[in-house]
N, C-alpha and C positions, 0 to 999 in steps of 0.2 A: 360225772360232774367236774370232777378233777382236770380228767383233760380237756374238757370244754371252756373252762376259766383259761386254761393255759394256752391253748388256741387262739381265745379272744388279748389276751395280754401279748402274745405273740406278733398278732396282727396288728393291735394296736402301736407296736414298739416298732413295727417296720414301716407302717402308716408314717409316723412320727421321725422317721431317719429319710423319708424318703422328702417328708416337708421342709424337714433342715436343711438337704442339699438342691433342691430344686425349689424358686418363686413362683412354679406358676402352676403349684398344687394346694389346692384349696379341703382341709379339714371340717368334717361337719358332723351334726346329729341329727338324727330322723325319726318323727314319733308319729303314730297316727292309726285308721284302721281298718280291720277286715272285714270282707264282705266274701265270706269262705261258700263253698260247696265241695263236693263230691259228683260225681258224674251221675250216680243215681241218687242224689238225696235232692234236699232245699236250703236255703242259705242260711249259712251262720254266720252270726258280729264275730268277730272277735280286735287283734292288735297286732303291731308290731313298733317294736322301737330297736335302736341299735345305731351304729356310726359309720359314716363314710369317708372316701377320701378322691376330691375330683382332682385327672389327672389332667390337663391341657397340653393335649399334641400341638395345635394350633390355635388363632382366635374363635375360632365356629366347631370346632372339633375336639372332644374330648374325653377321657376314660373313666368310670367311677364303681370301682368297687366297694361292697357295701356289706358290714355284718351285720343281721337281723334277727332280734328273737320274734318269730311270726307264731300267732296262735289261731288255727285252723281247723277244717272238719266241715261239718253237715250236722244234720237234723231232718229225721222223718218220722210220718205221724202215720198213723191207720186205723181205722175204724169196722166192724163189723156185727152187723144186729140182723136178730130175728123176730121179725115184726111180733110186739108185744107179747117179746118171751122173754130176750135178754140183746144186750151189748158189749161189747169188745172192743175196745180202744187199747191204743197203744202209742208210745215218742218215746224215739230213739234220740240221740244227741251222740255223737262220733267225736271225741275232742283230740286234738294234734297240736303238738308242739313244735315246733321245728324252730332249729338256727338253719338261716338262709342266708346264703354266702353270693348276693347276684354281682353278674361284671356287667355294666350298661356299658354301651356305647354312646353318646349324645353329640347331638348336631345342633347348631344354636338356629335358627332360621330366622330369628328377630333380635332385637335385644330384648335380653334378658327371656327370652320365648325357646324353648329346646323342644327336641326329640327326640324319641329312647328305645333301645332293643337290643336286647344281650342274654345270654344263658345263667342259668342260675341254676345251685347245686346247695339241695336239704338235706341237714343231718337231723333226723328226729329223734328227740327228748323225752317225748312222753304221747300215751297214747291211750286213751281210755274210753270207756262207752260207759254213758246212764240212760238207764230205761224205767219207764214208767207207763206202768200195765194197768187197767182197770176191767171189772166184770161190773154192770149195774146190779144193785143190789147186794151184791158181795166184797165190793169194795176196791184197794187197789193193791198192789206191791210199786214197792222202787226200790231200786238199788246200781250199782257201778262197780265194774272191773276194768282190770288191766291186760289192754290190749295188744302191746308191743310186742309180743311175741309171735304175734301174725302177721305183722305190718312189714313191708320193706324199711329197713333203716335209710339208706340211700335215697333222695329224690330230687330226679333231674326236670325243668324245668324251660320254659323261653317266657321271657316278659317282655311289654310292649304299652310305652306310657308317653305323657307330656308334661310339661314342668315349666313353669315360670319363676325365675328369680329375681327379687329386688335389690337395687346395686346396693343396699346395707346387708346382703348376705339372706335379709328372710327370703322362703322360697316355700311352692307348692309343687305336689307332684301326683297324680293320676297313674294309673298303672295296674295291666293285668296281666298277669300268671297262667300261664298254658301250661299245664301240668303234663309230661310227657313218660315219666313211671308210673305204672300200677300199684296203689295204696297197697293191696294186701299180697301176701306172698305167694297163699294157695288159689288158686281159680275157684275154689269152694267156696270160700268167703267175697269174692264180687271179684270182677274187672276193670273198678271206678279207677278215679285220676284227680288230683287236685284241681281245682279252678278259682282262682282268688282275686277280686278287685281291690285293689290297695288305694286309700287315699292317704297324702302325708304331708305332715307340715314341717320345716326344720330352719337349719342356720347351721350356716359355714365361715369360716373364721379367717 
């Protein structure tokens, strides 16, 4: 956690050096949320917020790196019964933390109207499963552990979004996450990939 504060205070102080000597880089904040999966599972809500900083090559053209704390994962469910004897349910919940460090590209195609696509690179934070099991008539269990020590720490990415800004700086953005590592580290444990639709609302200064 230590060197993840210092990371972000890092970025932020280079962010902030690079605003002092150049006008035509614009500081913002980004909050809004996930619409996560796993390659075998089903969708999970979750967030992200964090700050960015757009850089302008030219008037239509421009660079915007972004720190993100994203909250991600899956969710699956199963069932299984033997006709009027017993049932067997079960949900799973996959939950993933990640800071997500994406470099967009954007290209303005209207005013105030853009396009977006650039690489992005996860450091994951936290990583845990809850499950909840039931047998009819017998009732159920739940419980949650910690998963990171299966997971790739590492995860590389491509995003691909659209974004509108209003010339008082509010702005909207769409966006999804083409997950390009493998969640887990052993092949025993799956061969999924993250996949995330991001929607976000924010303000740059």
């Amino acid at each position: 956690m230590k060197k993840t504060i210092f990371t972000l205070m890092a970025i932020t102080a280079f962010s902030s050096g690079i605003y002092a000597q150049t006008p035509d880089v614009k500081i913002g904040v980004k909050a809004g949320v996930n619409f996560a999966n796993l390659t075998d599972g089903d969708m999970k809500t979750g967030f992200h917020v964090g700050g960015l900083a757009e850089i302008f090559i030219s008037e239509k053209f421009s660079v915007q790196p972004e720190v993100l704390y994203s909250t991600q994962g899956s969710k699956t469910s199963s069932s299984t019964s033997i006709p009027g004897l017993v049932t067997t349910s079960s949900k799973t919940k996959t939950n993933l933390d990640y800071i997500n460090v994406p470099i967009m590209a954007k290209y303005y195609v209207a005013e105030g109207f853009n396009v977006q696509a650039g690489p992005q690179i996860g450091f994951l934070m936290k990583a845990e499963a809850d499950i909840d099991a039931s047998v009819t008539g017998l009732g159920g269990i739940s419980g949650s552990g910690d998963i990171k020590d299966q997971m790739n720490s590492i995860d590389f990415g491509l995003n691909f979004g659209l974004g509108y800004e209003l010339p008082m700086g509010v702005f909207a953005e769409a966006r999804y996450n083409l997950g390009l590592t493998k969640v887990p580290k052993e092949k025993e444990f799956g061969d999924y990939k993250n996949s995330v639709i991001q929607v976000s609302v924010g303000y740059k200064f």
